[in-house]
C-alpha positions in Angstrom: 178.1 67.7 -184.5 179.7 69.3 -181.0 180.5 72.6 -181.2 182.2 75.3 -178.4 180.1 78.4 -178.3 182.1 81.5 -179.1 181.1 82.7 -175.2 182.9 79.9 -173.9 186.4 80.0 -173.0 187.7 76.7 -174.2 191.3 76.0 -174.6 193.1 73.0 -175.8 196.4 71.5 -175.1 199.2 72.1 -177.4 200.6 68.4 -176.9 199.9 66.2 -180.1 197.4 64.0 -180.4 199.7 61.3 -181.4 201.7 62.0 -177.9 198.5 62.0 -176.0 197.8 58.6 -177.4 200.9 57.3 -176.1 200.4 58.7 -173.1 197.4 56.8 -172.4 198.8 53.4 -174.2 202.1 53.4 -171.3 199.5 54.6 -168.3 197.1 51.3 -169.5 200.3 49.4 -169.6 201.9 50.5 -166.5 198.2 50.6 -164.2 196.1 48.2 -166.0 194.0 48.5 -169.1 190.5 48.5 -167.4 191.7 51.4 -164.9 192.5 53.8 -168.4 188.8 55.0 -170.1 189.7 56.5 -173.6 187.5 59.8 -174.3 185.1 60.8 -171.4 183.1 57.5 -171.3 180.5 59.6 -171.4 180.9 60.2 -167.4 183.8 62.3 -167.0 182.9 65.5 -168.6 180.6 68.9 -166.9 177.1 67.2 -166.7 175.3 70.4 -167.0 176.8 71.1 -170.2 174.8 70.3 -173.5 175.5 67.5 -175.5 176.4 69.3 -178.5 179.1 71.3 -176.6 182.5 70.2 -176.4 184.6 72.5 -174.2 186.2 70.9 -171.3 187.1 67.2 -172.8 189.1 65.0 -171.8 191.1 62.5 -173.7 191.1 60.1 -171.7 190.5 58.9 -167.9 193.2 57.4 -165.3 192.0 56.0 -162.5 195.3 55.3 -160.1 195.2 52.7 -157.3 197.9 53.6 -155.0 200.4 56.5 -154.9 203.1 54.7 -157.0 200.5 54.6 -159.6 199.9 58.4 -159.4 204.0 58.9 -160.1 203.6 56.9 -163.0 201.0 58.7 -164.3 202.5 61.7 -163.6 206.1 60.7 -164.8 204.7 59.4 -168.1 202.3 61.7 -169.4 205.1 64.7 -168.2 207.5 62.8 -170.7 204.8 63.2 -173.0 204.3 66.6 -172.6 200.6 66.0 -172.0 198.9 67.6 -169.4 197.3 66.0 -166.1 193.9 67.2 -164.3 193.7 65.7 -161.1 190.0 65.4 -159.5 188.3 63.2 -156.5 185.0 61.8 -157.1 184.3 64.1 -159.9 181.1 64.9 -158.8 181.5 68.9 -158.2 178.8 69.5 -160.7 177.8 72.6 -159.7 181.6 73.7 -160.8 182.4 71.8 -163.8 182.1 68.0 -162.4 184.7 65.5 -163.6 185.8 68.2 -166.6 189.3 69.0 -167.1 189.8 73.2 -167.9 191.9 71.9 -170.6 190.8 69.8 -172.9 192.6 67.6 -174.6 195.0 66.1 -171.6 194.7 63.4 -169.5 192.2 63.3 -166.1 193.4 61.7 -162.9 190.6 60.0 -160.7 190.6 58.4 -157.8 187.3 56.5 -157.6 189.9 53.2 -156.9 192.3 55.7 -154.1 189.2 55.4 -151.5 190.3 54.2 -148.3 190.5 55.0 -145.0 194.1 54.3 -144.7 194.3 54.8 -140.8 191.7 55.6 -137.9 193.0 57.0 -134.4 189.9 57.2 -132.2 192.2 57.9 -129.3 193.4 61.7 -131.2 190.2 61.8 -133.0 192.6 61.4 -136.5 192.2 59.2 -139.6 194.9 58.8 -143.1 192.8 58.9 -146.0 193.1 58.6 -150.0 191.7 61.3 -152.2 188.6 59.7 -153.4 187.7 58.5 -150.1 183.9 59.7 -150.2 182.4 61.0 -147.0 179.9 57.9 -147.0 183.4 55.8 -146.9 184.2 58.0 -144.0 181.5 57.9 -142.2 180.9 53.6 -142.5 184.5 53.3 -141.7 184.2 55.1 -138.3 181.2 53.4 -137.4 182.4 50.4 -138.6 185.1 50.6 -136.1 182.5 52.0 -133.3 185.2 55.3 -133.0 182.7 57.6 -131.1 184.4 60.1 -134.1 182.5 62.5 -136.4 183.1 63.5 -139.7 182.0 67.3 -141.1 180.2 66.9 -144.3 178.5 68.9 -146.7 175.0 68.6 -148.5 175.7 65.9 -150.6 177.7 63.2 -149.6 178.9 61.5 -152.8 181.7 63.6 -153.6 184.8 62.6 -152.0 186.5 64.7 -148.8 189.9 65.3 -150.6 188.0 66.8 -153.4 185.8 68.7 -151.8 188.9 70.5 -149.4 191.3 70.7 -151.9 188.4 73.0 -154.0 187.9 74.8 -150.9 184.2 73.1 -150.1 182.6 73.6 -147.5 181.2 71.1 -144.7 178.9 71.7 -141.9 180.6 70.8 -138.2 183.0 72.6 -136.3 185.8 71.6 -138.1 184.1 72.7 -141.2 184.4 76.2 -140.1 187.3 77.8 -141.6 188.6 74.7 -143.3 190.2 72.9 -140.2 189.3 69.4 -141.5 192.8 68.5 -143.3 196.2 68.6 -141.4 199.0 66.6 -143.5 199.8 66.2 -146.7 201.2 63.4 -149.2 201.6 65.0 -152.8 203.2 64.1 -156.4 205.2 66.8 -157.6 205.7 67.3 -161.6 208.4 65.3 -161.6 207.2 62.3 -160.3 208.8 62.4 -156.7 206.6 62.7 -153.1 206.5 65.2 -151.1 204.7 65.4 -147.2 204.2 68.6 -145.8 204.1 70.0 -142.3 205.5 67.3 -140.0 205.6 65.0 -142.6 208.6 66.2 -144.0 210.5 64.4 -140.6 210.4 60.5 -141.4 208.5 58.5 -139.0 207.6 62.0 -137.5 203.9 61.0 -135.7 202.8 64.2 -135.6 202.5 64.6 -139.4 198.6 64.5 -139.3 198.1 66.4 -136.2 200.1 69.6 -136.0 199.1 72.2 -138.9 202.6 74.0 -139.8 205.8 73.3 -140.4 209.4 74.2 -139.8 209.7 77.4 -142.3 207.0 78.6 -144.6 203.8 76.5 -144.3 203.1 75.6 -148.2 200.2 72.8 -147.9 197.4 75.8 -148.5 199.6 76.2 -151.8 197.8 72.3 -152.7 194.3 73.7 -152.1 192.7 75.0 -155.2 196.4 74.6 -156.8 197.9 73.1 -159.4 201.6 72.6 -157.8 201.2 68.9 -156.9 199.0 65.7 -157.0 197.6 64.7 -154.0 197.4 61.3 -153.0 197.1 61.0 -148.8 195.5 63.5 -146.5 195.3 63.7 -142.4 191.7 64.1 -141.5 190.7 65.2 -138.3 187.4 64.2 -136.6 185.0 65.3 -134.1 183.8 63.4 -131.0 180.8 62.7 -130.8 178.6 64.9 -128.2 176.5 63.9 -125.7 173.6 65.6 -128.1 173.2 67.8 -130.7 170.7 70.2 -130.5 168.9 71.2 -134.1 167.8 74.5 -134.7 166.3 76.3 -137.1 165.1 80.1 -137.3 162.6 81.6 -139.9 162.3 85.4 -140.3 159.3 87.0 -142.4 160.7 89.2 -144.7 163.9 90.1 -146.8 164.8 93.5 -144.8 164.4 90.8 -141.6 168.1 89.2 -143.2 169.7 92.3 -141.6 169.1 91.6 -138.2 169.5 87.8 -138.5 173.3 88.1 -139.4 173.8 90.4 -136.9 172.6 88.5 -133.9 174.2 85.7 -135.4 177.4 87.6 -135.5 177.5 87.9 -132.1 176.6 84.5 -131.0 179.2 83.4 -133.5 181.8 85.2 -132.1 181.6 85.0 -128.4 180.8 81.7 -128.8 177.6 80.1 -128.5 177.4 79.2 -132.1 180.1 76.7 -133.4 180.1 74.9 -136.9 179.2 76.3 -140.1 175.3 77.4 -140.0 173.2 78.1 -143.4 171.0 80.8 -144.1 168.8 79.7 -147.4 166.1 81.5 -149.2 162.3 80.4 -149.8 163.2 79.0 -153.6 166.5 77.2 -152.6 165.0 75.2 -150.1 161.9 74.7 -152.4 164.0 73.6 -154.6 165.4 70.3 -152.5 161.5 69.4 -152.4 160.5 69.7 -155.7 161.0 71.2 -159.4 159.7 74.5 -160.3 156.9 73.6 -162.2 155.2 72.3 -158.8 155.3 75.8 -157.3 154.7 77.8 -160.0 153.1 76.8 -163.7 154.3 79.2 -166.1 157.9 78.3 -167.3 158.8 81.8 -168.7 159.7 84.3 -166.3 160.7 84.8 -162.5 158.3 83.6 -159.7 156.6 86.2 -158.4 157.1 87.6 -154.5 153.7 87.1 -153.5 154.0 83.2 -155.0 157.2 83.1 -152.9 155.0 84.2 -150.1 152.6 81.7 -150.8 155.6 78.5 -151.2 157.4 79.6 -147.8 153.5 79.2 -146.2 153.1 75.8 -147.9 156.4 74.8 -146.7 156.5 76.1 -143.4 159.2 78.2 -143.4 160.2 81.9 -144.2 161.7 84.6 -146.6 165.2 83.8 -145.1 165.7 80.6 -143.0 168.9 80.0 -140.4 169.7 76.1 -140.1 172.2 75.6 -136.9 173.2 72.7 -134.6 174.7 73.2 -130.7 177.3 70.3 -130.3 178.2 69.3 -126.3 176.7 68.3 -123.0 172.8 68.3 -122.7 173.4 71.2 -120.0 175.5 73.3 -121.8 173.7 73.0 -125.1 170.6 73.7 -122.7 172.2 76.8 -121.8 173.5 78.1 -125.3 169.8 77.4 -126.9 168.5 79.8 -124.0 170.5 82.6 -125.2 170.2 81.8 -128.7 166.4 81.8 -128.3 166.5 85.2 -126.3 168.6 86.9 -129.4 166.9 85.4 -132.0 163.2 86.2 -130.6 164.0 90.0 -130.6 163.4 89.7 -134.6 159.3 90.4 -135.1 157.4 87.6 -136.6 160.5 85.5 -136.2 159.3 81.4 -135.7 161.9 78.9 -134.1 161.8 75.3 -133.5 164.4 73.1 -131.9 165.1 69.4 -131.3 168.0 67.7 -129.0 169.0 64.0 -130.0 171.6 61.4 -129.0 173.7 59.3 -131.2 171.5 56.4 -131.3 169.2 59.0 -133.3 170.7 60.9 -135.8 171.1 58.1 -139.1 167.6 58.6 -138.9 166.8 62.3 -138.5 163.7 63.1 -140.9 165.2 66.3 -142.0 168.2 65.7 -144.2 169.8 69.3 -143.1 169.8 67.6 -139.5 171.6 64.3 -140.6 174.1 66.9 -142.4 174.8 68.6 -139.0 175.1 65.3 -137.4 177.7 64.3 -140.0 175.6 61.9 -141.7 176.3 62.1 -145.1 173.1 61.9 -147.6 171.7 62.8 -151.1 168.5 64.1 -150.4 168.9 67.5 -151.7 170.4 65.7 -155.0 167.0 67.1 -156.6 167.8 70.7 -156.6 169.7 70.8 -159.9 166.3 69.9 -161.5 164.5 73.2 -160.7 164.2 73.6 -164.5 164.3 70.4 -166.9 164.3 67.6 -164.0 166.1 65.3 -164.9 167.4 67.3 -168.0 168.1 70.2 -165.4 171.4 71.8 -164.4 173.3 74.4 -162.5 175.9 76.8 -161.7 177.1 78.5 -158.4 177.8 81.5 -158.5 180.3 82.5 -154.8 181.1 85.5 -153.7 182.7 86.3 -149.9 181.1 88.8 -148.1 181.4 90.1 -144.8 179.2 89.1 -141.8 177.2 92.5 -141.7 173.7 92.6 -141.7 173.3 95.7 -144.1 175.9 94.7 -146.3 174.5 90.8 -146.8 170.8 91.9 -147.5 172.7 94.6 -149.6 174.5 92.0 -151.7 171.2 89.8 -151.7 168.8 92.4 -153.1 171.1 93.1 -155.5 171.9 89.3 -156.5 167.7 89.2 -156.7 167.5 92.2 -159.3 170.5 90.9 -160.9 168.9 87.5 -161.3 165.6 88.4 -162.4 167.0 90.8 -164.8 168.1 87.9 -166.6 164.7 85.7 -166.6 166.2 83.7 -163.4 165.2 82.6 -159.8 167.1 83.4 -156.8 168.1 81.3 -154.8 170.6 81.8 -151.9 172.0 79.8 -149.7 174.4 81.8 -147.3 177.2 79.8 -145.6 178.9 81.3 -142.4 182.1 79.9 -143.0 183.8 81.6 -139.8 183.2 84.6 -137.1 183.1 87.4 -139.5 182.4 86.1 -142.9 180.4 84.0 -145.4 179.9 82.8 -148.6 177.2 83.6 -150.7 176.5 80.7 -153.0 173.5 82.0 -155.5 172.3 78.5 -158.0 171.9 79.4 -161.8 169.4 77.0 -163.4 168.7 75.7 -166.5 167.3 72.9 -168.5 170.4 72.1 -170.3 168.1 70.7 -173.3 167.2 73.6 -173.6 170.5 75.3 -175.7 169.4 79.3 -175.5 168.5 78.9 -172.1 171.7 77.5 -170.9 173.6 79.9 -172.8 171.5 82.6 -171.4 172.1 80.9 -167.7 176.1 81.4 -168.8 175.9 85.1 -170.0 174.3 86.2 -166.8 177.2 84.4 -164.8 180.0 85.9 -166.7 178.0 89.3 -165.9 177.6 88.2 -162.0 181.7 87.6 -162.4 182.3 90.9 -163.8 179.7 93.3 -161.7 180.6 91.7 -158.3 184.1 92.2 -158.9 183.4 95.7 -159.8 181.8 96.7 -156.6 184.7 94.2 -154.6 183.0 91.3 -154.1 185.5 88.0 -155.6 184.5 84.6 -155.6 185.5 81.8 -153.1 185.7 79.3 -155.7 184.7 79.1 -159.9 183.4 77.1 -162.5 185.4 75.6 -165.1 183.7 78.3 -167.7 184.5 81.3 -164.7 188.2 80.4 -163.1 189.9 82.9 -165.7 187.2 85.5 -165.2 187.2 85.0 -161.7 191.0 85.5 -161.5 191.0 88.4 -163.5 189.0 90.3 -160.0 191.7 90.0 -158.3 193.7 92.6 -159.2 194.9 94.6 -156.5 198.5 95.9 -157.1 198.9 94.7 -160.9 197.7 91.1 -160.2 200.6 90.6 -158.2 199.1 87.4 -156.2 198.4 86.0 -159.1 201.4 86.7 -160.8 203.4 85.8 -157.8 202.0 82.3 -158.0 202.2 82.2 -161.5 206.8 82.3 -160.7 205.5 79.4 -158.2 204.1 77.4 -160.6 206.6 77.8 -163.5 209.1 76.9 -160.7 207.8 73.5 -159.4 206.3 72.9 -162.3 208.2 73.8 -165.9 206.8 72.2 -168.2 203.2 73.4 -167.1 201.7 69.5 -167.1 199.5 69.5 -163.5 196.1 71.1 -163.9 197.0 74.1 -165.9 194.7 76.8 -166.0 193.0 75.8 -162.1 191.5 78.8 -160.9 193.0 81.1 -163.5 196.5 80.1 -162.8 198.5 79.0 -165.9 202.1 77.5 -167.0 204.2 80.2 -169.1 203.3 77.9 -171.9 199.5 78.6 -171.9 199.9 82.3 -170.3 197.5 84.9 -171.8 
């Protein structure tokens, strides 16, 4: 028996089952009955979500091959009045996975829309399809030997139109502050395309290389939206460097956070530092090695400082840990490290290490956080979710912004800490500096999810995080399936008036409410409440 705890905010579709049905039945016919999976398959659904719960279902799975297959799609489940969640890989588990916010509609995926449609090593540009993974990236640039980068993130199985379109975060320099995508190609509700920016000229070659367009700039209206489908996206790459230059910075204690985001401030901002570093915790990066139970026997409870002591000695690393990479010339990188060094080694107790590679190196960098800076894409941190229950284990992320200020990031931190351990939980940090002057804190909630009272005590504590941080001003960057109306609810400066000023967007462009409804809070008049 599947039931929907009463904590959870599940909604359902108001389109028939009978109309859903047909739906799929035309979408099979038009694309191909083995590209149509009826029900979740048992795949496309929130993996960290017990088995007996059955919020966030699907009805059925459509996996387009091209963009004409995406208009059908669209065009037939609109007549329908079904609804339509659109998705990459589907493998943002962390946030809900391949799970819909509705149930009960229809879920686009674009396994089958993977290519790399076009690669210009010359502008250091490629064309890709939504559910182009950054592995498909990455072997398609050095298939063609392009001397071109591509700015992942930890895990590189999820796609990159995914991943940007949810507002994820990837590690090189064009990773910082989302500069990855320039270009659109989208599916409106109706069925017709749309290109943004240049794009909207025919033939126009700058479509993929010039960010804005003539009159309001819309395509940040695609990202974490649900006004369109997208099905192309320009993707702009990094040469390679002469080396990159790994470096990684351990402080002692927590209070030693304060001064580590401050120097880092300032290297950020005049300069020395580019890309998107990382400042993790002890248990977060204890986590990538192995589960919980290694470090620390007793299941109930939170681990205790001086065992947290004890890990970051085993480990070789400290309280707080600052992953970074210098990107350019061996002499300039030479000359960056010197004053990063200088900075950094004001901070007592402080250990740093550094390595400088070339290309011919960096596939097979040791440390996966170095591949990840080199723009290798990789799964080795894919072990993390099982902190509790292994295999059986899962998580949530929990992502407030916050500025970069010393006091008021170990502020947020020791209060994340109390929070978490208040509700029986570890925590774990993992701090991404996103740009010059802010970064997002992404805190893991884990759980076995076989175990049914934990996990619902893992989603009790989020919905308080939601609630608390909003309180005191701090709004996530991004929400779980469970979170996106809570989260939405934070902002609301001036009445809600973003939200409701989106909200005229999306009945607008989209009337009948069928694309994604209910995507980071924001919902067709239909569904409004």
């Amino acid at each position: 028996m599947t039931i929907t705890p009463d904590f959870i905010p599940a909604r359902e579709t108001d389109a028939e089952p009978t109309a859903v049905a047909a739906a799929l039945a035309e979408i099979a016919a038009a694309i191909g009955d083995a590209h149509v999976v009826i029900g979740d398959g048992g795949e496309f659904r929130d993996p960290f979500q017990p088995i007996e719960w059955d919020a966030f279902a699907t009805a059925g799975v459509a996996q387009p091959g091209s963009t004409a297959d995406v208009q059908e799609i669209v065009r037939i489940a609109g007549a329908h009045g079904v609804p339509v969640w659109a998705q990459g890989q589907g493998r943002n588990n962390g946030y809900g996975g391949a799970a819909p916010r509705l149930s009960g509609g229809i879920t686009i995926n674009f396994r089958r829309m993977n290519r790399v449609l076009e690669l210009d090593p010359d502008l250091g540009v490629a064309l890709i399809e939504p559910g182009a993974s950054f592995q498909d990236i990455y072997d398609a640039i050095e298939a063609a030997d392009a001397g071109l980068m591509v700015s992942v993130p930890d895990l590189g199985w999820g796609s990159m139109g995914g991943n940007q379109q949810d507002n994820g975060l990837t590690y090189l320099p064009y990773g910082k502050g989302w500069r990855n995508i320039c270009g659109l190609e989208v599916v409106t509700a109706d069925g017709e395309l749309l290109r943004t920016g240049m794009g909207a000229m025919a033939d126009n070659a700058s479509w993929n290389l010039y960010p804005r367009s003539l009159g309001p700039t819309i395509e940040p209206l695609f990202f974490q939206g649900n006004l369109g489908v997208v099905t192309k996206l320009g993707l702009w790459l990094m040469p390679k460097p002469e080396v990159i230059t790994h470096v990684h910075v351990d402080v002692a204690r927590d209070e030693d956070l304060i001064p580590l985001v401050d120097i880092l401030r300032r290297l950020r901002l005049d300069g020395t530092i580019d890309g998107v570093p990382c400042i993790l915790n002890t248990l977060l990066i204890a986590s990538t090695i192995a589960p919980r139970a290694h470090w620390y026997e007793p299941a109930e409870g939170v681990i205790p400082d001086a065992v947290i002591d004890e890990i970051a000695a085993t480990i070789g690393i400290g309280r707080w840990h600052l992953r970074f990479a210098l990107y350019g010339d061996r002499a300039v990188n030479e000359h960056n490290l010197r004053k990063a060094l200088d900075a950094f080694g004001a901070i007592p107790d402080v250990r740093i290490r550094h390595t400088t590679t070339g290309p011919e190196e960096w596939a097979s960098l040791p440390d996966p956080s170095d591949r990840v800076y080199a723009g290798v894409p990789n799964l080795d941190w894919n072990t993390m979710a099982g902190w509790r229950g292994g295999e059986h284990g899962g998580h949530m992320s929990f992502a407030p912004v916050a500025p970069l200020s010393g006091r008021q990031v170990y502020d947020l931190q020791m209060w994340l800490k109390a929070r978490f351990e208040q509700g029986g939980l570890d925590h774990t940090a993992d701090l991404i500096v996103v740009n010059e002057r802010s970064l997002c804190s992404v805190a893991g909630i884990t759980f076995d999810i076989d175990d049914e009272q934990a996990t619902a005590g893992a989603y009790r504590t989020m919905q308080e995080l939601v609630r608390e941080a909003g309180a005191i001003g701090y709004g996530e960057y991004r929400a779980h399936l469970h979170f996106m109306d809570l989260a939405q609810e934070q902002y609301g400066w001036g009445d809600h008036a973003y939200r409701r000023f989106v909200e005229r967007i999306k009945d607008a462009v989209d009337p009948r409410g069928i694309l994604s409804p209910g995507r980071h809070g924001i919902w067709p008049a239909a569904l409004r409440r």
